[in-house]
HTML snippet that shows the backbone in 3Dmol.js (N, CA, C, O; Angstrom):
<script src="https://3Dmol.org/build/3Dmol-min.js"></script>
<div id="view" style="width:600px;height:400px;position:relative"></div>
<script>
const pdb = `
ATOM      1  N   UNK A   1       0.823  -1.201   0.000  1.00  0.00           N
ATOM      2  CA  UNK A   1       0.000   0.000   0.000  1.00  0.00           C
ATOM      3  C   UNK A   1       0.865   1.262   0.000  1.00  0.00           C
ATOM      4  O   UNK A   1       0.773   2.406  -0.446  1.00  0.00           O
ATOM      5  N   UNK A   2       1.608   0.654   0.590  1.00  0.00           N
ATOM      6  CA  UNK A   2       2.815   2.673   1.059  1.00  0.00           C
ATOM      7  C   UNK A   2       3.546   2.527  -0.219  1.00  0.00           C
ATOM      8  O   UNK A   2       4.071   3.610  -0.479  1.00  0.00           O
ATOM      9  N   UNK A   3       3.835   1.520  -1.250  1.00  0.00           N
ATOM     10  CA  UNK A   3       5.031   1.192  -2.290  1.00  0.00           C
ATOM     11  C   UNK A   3       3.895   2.049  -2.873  1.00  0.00           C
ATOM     12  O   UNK A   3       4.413   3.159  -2.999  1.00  0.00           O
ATOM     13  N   UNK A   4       2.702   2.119  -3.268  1.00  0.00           N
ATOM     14  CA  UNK A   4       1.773   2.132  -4.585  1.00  0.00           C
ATOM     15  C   UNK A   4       1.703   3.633  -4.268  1.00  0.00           C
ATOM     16  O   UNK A   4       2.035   4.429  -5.146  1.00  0.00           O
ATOM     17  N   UNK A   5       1.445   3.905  -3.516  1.00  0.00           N
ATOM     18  CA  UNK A   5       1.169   5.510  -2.668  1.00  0.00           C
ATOM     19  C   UNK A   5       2.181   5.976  -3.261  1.00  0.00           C
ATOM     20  O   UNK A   5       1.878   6.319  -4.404  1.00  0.00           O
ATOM     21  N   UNK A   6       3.757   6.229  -2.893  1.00  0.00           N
ATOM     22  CA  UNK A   6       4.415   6.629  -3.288  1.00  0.00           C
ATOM     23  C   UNK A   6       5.053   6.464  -4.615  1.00  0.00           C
ATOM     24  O   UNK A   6       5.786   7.417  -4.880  1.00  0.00           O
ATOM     25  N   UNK A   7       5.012   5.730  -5.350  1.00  0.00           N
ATOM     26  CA  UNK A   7       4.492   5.675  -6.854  1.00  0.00           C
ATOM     27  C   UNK A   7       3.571   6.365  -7.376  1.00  0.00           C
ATOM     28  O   UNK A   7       3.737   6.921  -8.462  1.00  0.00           O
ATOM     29  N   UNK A   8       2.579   6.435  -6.771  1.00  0.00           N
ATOM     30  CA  UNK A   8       1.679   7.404  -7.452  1.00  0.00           C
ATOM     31  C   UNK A   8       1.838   8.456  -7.464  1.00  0.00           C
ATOM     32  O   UNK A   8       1.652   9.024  -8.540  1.00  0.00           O
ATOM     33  N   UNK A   9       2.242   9.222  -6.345  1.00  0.00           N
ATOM     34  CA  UNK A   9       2.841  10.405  -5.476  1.00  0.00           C
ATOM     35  C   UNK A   9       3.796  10.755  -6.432  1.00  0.00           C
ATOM     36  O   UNK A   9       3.863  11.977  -6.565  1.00  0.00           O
ATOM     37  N   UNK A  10       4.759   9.958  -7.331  1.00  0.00           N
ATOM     38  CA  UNK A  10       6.241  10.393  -7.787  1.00  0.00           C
ATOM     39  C   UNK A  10       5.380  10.549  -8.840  1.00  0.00           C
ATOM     40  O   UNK A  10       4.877  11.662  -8.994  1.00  0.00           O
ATOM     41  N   UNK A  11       5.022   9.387  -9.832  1.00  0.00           N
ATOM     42  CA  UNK A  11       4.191  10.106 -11.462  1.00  0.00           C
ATOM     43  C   UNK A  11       3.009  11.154 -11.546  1.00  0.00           C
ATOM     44  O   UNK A  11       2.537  11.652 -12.568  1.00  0.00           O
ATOM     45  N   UNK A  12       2.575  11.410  -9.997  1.00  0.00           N
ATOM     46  CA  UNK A  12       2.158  12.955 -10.210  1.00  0.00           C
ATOM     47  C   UNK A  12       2.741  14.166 -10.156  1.00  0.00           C
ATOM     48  O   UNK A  12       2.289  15.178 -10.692  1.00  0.00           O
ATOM     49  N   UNK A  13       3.902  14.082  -9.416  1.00  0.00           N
ATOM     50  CA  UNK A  13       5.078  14.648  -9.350  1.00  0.00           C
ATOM     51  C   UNK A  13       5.264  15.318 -10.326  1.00  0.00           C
ATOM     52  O   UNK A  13       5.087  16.526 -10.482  1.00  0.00           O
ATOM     53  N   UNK A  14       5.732  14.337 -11.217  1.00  0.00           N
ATOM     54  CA  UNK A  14       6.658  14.305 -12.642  1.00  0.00           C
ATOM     55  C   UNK A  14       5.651  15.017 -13.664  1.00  0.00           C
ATOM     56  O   UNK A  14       6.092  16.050 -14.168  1.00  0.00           O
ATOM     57  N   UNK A  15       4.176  14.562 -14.099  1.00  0.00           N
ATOM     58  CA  UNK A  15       2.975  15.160 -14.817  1.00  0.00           C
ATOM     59  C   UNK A  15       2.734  16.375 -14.204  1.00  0.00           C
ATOM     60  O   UNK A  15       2.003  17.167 -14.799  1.00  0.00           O
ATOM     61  N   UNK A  16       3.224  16.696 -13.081  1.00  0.00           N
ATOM     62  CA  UNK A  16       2.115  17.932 -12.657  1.00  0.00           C
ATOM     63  C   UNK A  16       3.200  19.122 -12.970  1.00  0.00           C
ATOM     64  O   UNK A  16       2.854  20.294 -12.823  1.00  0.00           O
ATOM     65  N   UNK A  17       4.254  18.852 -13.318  1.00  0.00           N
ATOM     66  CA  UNK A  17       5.055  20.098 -13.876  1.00  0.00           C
ATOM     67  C   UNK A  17       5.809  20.426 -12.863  1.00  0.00           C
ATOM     68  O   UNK A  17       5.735  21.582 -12.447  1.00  0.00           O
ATOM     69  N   UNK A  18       6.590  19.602 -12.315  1.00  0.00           N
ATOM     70  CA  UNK A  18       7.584  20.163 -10.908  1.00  0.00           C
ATOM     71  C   UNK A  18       8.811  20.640 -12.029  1.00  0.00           C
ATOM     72  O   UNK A  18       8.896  20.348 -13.222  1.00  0.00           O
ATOM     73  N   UNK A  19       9.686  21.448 -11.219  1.00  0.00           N
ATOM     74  CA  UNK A  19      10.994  21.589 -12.484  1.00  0.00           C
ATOM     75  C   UNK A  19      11.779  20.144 -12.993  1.00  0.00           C
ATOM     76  O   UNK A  19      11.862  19.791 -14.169  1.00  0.00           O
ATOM     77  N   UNK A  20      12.266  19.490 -11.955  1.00  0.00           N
ATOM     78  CA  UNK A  20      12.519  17.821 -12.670  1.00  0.00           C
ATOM     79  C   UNK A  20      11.645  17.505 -13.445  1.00  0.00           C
ATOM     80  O   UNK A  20      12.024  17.632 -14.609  1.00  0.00           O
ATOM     81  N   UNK A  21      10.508  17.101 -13.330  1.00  0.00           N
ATOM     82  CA  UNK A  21       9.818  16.262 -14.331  1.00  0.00           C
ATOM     83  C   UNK A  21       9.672  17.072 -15.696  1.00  0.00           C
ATOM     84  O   UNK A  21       9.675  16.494 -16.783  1.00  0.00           O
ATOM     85  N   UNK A  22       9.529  18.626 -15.543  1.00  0.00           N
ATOM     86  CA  UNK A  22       9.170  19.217 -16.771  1.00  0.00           C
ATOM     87  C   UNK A  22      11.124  19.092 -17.778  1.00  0.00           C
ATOM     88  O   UNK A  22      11.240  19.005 -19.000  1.00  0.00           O
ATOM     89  N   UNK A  23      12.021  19.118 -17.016  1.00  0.00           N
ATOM     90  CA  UNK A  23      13.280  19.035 -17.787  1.00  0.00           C
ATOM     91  C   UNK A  23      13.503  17.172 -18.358  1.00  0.00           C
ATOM     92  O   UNK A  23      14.097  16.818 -19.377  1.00  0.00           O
ATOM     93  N   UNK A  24      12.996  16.494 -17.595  1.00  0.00           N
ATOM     94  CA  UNK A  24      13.207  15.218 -17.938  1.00  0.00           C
ATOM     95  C   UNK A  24      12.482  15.291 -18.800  1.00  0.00           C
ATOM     96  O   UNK A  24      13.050  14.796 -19.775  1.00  0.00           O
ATOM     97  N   UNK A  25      11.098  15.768 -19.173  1.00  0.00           N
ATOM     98  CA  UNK A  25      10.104  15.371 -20.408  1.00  0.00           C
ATOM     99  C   UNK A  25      10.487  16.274 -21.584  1.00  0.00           C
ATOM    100  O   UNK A  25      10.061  16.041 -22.715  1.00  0.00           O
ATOM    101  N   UNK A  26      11.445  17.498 -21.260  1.00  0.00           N
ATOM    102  CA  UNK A  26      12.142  18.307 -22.232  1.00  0.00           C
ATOM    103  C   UNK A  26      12.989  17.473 -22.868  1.00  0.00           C
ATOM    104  O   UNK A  26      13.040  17.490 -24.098  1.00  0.00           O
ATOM    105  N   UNK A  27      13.664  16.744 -22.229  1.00  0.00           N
ATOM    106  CA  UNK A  27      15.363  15.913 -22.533  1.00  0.00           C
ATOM    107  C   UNK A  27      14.943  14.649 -23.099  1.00  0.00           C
ATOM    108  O   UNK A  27      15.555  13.986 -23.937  1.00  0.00           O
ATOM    109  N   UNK A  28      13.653  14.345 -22.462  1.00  0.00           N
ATOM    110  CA  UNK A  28      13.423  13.227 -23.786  1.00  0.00           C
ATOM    111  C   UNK A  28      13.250  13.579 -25.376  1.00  0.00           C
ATOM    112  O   UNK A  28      13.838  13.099 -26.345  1.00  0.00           O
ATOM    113  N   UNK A  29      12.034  14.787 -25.288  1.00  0.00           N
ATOM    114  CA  UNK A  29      11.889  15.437 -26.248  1.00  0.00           C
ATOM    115  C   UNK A  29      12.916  16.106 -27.299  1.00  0.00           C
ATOM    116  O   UNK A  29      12.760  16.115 -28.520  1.00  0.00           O
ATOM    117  N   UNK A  30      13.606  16.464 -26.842  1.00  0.00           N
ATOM    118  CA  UNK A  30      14.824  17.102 -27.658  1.00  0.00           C
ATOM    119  C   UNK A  30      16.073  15.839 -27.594  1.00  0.00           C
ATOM    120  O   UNK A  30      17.051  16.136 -28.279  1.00  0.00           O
ATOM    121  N   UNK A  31      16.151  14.794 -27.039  1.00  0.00           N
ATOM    122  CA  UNK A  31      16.983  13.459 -27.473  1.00  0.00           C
ATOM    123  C   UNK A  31      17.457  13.597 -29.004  1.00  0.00           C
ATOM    124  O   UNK A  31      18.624  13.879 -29.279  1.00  0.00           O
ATOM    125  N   UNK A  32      16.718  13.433 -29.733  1.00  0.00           N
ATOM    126  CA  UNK A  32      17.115  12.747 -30.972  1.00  0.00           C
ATOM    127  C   UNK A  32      17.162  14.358 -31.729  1.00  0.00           C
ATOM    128  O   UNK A  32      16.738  14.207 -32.875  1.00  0.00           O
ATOM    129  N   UNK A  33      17.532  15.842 -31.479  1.00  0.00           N
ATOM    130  CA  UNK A  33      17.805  16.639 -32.201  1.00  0.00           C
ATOM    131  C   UNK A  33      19.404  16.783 -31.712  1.00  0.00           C
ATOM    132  O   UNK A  33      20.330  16.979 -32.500  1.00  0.00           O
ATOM    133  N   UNK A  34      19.568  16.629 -30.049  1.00  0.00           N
ATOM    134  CA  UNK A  34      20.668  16.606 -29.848  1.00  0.00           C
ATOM    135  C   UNK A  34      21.492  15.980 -30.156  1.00  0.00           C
ATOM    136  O   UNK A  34      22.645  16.407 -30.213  1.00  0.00           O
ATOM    137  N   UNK A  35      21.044  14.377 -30.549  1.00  0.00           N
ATOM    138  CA  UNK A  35      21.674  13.670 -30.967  1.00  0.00           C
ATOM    139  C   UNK A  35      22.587  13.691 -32.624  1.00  0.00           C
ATOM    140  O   UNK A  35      23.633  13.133 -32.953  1.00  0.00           O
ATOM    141  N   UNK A  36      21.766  14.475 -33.299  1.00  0.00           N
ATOM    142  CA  UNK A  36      21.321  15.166 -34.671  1.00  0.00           C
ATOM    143  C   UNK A  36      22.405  15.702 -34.539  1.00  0.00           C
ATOM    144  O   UNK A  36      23.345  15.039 -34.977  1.00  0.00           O
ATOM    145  N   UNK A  37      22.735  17.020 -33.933  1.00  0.00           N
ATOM    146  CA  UNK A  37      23.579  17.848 -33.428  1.00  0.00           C
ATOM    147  C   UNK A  37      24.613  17.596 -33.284  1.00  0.00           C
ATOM    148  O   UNK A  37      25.333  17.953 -34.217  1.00  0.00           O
ATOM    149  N   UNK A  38      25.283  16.905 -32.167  1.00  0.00           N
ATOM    150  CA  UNK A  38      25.907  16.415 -31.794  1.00  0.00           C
ATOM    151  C   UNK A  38      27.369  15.650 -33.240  1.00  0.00           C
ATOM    152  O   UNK A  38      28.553  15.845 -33.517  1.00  0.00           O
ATOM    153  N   UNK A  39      26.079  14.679 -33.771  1.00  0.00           N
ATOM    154  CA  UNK A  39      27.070  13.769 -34.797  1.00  0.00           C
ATOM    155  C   UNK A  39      26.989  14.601 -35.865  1.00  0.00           C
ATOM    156  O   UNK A  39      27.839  14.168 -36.644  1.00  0.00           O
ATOM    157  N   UNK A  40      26.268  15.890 -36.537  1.00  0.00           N
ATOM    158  CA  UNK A  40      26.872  16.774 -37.342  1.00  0.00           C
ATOM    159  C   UNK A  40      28.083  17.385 -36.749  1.00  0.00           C
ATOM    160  O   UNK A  40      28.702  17.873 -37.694  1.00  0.00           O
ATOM    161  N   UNK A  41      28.697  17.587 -35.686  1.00  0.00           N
ATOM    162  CA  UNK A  41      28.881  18.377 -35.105  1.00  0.00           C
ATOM    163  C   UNK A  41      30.152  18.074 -35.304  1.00  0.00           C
ATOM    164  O   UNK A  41      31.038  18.786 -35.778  1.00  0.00           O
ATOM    165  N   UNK A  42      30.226  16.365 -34.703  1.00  0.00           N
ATOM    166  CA  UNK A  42      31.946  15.349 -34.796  1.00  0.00           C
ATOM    167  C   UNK A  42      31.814  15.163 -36.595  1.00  0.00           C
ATOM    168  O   UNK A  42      32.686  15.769 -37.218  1.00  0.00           O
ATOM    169  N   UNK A  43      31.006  14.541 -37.254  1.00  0.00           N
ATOM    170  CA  UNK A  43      31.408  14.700 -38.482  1.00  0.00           C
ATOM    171  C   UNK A  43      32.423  16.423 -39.210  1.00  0.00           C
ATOM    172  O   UNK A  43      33.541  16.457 -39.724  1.00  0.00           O
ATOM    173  N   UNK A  44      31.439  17.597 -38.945  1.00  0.00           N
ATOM    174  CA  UNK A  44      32.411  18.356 -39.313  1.00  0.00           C
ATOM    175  C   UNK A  44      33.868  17.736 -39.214  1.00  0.00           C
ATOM    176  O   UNK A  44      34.543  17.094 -40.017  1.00  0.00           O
ATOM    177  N   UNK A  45      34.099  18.191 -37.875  1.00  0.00           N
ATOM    178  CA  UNK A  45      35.366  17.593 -36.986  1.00  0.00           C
ATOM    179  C   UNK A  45      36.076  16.988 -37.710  1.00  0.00           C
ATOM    180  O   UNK A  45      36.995  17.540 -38.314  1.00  0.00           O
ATOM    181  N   UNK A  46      35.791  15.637 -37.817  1.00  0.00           N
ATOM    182  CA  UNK A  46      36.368  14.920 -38.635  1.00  0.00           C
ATOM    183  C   UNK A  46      37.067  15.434 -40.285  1.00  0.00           C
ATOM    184  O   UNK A  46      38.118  15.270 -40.904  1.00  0.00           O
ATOM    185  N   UNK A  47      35.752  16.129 -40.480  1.00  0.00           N
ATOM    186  CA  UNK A  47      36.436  16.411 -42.104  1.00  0.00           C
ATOM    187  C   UNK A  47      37.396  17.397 -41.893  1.00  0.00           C
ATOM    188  O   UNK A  47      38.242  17.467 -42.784  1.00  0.00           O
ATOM    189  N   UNK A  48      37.523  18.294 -40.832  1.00  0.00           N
ATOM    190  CA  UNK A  48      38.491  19.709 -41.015  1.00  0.00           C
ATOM    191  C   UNK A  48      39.797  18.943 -40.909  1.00  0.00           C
ATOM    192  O   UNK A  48      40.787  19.065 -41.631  1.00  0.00           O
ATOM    193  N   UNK A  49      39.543  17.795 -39.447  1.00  0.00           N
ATOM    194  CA  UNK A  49      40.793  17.558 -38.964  1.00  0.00           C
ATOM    195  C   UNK A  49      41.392  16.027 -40.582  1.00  0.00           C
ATOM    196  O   UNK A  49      42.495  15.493 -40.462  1.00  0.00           O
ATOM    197  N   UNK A  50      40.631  15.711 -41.595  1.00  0.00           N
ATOM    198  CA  UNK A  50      41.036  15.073 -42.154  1.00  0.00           C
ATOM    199  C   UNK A  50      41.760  15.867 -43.293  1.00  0.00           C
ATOM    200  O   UNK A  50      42.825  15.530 -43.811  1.00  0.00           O
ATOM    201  N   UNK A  51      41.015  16.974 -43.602  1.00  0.00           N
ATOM    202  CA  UNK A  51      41.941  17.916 -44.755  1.00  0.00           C
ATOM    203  C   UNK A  51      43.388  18.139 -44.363  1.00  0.00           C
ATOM    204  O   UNK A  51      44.465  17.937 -44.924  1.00  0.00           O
ATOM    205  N   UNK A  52      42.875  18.814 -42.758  1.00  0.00           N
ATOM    206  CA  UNK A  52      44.268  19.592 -42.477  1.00  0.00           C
ATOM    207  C   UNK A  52      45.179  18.201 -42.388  1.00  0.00           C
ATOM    208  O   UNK A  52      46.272  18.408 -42.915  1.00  0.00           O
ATOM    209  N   UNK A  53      45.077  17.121 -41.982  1.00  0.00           N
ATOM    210  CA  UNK A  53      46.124  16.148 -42.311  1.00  0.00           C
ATOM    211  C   UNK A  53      46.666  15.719 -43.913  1.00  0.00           C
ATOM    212  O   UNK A  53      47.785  15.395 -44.313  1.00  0.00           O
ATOM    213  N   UNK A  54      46.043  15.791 -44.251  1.00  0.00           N
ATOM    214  CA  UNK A  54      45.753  15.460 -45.782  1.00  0.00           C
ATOM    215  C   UNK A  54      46.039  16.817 -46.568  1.00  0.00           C
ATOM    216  O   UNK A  54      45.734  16.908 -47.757  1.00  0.00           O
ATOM    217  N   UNK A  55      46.665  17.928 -45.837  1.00  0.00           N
ATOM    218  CA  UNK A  55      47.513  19.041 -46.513  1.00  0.00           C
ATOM    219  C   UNK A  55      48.638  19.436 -45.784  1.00  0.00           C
ATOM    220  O   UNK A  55      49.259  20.488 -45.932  1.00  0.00           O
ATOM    221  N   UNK A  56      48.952  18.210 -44.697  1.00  0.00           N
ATOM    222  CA  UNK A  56      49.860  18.275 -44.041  1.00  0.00           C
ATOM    223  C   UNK A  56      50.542  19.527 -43.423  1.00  0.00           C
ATOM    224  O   UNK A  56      51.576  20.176 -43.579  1.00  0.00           O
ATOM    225  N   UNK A  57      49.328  19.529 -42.570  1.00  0.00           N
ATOM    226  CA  UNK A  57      49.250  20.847 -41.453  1.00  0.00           C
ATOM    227  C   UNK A  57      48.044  20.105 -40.220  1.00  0.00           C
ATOM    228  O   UNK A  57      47.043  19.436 -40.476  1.00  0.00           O
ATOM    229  N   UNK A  58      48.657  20.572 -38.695  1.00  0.00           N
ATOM    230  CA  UNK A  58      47.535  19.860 -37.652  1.00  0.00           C
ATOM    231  C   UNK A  58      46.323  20.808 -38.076  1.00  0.00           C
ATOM    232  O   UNK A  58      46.347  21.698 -38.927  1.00  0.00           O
ATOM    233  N   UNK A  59      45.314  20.422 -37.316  1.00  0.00           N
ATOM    234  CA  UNK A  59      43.669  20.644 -37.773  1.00  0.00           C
ATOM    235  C   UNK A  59      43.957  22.374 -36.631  1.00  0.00           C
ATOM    236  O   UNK A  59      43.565  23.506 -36.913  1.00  0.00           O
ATOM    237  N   UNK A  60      44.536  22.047 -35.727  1.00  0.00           N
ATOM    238  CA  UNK A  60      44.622  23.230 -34.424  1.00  0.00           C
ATOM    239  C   UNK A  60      45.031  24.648 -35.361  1.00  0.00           C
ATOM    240  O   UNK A  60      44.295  25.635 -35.341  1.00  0.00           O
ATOM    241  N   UNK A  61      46.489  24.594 -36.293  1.00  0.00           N
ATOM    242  CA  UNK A  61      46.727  25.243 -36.586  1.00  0.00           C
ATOM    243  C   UNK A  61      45.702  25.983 -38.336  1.00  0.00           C
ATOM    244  O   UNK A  61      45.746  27.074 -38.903  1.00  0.00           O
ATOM    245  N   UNK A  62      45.006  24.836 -38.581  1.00  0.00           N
ATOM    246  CA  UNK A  62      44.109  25.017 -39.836  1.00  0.00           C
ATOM    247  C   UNK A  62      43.059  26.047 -39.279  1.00  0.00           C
ATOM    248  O   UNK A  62      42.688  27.011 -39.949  1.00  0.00           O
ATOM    249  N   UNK A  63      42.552  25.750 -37.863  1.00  0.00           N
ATOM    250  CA  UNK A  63      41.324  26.621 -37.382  1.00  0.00           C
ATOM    251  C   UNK A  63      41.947  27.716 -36.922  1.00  0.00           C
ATOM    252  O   UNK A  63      41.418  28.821 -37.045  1.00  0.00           O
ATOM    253  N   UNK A  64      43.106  27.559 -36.356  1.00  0.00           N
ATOM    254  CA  UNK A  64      43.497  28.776 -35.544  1.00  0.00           C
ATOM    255  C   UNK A  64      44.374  29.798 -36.287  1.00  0.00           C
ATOM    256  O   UNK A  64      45.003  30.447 -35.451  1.00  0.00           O
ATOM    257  N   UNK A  65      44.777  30.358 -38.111  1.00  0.00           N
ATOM    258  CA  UNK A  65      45.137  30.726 -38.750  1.00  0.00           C
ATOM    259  C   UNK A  65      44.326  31.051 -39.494  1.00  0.00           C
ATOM    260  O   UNK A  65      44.738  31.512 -40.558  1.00  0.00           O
ATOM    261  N   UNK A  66      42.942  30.968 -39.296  1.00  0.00           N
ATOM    262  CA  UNK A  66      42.302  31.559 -40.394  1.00  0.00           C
ATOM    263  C   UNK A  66      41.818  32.860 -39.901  1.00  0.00           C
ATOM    264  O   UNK A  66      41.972  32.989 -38.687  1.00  0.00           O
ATOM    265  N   UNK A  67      41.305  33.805 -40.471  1.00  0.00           N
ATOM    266  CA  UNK A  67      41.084  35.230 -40.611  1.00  0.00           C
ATOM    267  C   UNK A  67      39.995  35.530 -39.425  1.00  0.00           C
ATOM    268  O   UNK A  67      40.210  36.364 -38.545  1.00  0.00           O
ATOM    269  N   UNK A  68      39.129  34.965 -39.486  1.00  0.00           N
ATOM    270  CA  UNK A  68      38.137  35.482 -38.409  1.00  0.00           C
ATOM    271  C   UNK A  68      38.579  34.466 -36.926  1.00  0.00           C
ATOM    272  O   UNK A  68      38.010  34.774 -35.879  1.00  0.00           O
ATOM    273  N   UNK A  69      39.368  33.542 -36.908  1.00  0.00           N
ATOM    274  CA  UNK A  69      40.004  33.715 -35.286  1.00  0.00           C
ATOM    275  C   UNK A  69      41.256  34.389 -34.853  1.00  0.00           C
ATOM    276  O   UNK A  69      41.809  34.374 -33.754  1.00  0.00           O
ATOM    277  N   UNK A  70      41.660  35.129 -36.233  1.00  0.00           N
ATOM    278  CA  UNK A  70      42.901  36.040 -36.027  1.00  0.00           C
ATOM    279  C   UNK A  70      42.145  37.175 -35.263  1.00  0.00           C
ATOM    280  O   UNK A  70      42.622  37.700 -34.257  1.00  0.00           O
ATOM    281  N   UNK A  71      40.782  37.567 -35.868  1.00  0.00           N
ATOM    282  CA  UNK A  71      40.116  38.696 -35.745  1.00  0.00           C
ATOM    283  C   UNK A  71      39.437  38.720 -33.694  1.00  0.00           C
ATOM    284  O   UNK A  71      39.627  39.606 -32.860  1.00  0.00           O
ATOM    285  N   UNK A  72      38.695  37.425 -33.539  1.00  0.00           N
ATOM    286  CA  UNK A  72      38.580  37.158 -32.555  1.00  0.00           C
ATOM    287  C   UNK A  72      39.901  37.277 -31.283  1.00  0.00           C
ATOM    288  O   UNK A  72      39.898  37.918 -30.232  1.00  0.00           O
ATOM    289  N   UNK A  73      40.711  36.599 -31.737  1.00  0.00           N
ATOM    290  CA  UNK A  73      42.086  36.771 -30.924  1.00  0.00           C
ATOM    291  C   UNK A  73      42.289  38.306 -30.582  1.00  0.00           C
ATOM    292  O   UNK A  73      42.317  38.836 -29.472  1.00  0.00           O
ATOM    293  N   UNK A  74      42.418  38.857 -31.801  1.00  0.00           N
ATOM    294  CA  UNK A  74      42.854  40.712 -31.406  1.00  0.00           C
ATOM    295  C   UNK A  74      42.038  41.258 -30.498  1.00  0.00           C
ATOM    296  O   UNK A  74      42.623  41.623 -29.478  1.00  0.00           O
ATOM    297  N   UNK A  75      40.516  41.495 -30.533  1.00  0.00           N
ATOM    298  CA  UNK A  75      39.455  41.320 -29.946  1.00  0.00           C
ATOM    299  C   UNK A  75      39.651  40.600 -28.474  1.00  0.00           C
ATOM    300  O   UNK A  75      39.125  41.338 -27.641  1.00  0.00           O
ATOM    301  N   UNK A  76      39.946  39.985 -28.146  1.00  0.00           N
ATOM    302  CA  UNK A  76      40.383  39.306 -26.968  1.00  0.00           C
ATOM    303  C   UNK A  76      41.816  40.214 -26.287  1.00  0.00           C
ATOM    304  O   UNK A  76      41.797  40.695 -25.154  1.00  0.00           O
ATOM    305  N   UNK A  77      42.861  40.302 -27.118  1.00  0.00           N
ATOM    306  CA  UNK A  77      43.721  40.532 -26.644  1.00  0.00           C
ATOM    307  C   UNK A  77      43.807  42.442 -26.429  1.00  0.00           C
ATOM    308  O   UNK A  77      44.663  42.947 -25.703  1.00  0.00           O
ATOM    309  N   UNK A  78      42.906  43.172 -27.097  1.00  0.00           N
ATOM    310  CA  UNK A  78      43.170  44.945 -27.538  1.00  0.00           C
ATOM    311  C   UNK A  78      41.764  45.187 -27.433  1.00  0.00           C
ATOM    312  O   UNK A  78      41.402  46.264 -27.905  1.00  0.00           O
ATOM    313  N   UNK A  79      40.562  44.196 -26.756  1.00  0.00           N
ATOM    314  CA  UNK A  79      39.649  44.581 -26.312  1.00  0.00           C
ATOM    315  C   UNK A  79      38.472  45.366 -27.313  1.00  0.00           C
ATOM    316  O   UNK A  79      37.434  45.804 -26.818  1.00  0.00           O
TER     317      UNK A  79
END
`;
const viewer = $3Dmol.createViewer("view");
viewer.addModel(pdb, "pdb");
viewer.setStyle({}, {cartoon: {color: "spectrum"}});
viewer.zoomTo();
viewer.render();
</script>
């Protein structure tokens, strides 16, 4: 009786919109965009860091030599 009670007690919990239950039913919901995300994300990755090997230069120095993180850097450094 007290197991079922408090079972019931927790999935009203969770439905009635407490902040946990409403982020858990968010995180299911958005699962499979993040996931989406995510493996576009390492694919890029992969291809920058396969050029810059494949023009025999590291991938660090391929991203970090180009024009708009030169621009960012100054910006960082001269405010």
């Amino acid at each position: 009786m007290v197991a079922e009670t408090v079972e019931r007690v927790g999935s009203l919990a969770a439905a009635s919109g407490t902040p946990w239950g409403r982020v858990g039913a968010a995180a299911r919901r958005a699962r499979m965009a993040l996931l989406w995300f995510v493996g576009i994300r390492v694919a890029g990755a992969a291809c920058v860091a396969a050029w810059a090997w494949r023009t025999g230069r590291h991938p660090r120095s391929l991203l970090g030599g180009s024009w708009d993180s030169q621009w960012y850097l100054s910006i960082a450094r001269h405010g």
